[in-house]
N, C-alpha and C positions, 0 to 999 in steps of 0.2 A: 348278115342275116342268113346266107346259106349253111354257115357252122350252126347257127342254132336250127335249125331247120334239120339238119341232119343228127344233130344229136337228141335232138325229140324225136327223131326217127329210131334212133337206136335206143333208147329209151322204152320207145313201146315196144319193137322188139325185145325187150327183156323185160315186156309185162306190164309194164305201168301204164295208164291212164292217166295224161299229163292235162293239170288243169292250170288254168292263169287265169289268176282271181284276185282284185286287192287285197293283198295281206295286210295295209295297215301298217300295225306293229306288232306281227308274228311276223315268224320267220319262216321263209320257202322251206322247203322240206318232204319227205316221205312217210306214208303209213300205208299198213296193210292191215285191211277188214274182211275178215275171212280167206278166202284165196283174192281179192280182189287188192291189185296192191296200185297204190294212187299219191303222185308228184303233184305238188303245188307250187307255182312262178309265181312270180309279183308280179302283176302287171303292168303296176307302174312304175317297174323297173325300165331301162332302157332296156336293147336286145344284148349289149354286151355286159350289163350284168344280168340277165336272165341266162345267156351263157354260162356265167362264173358259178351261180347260184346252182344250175342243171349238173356244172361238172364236179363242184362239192357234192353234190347229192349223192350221184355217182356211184364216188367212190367211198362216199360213205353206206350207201347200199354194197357195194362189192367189202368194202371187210366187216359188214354183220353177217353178208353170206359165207366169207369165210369163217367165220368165228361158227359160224352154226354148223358149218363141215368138222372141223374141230372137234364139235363137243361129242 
């Protein structure tokens, strides 16, 4: 509980507004709406896969930053 705890900490450090909210059947994920850029957990996830799902986000947010440095 404290790795997620601290990775939604570092998460908002780099901007996000981390929500947890039944997905359902979507999938955790990131978007950005205008400068306002916002993380979605399942909540009815457990916390180690809310983990798993934060740290895929990640770094999938880290190579669109890269790719956007690139271009």
């Amino acid at each position: 509980m404290q790795r997620l705890r601290a990775t939604i900490d570092h998460a908002e450090q780099l901007g996000f507004e981390v929500r947890k909210v039944v997905l359902e059947d979507q999938t955790a994920g990131w978007c950005q709406i205008g400068a306002k850029k916002l993380l979605f957990l399942d909540l009815a996830a457990t916390a180690g896969e809310q983990l798993q799902q934060l740290t895929d986000i990640l770094e999938s947010f880290d190579k669109y930053r890269q790719s956007c440095q690139v271009a």
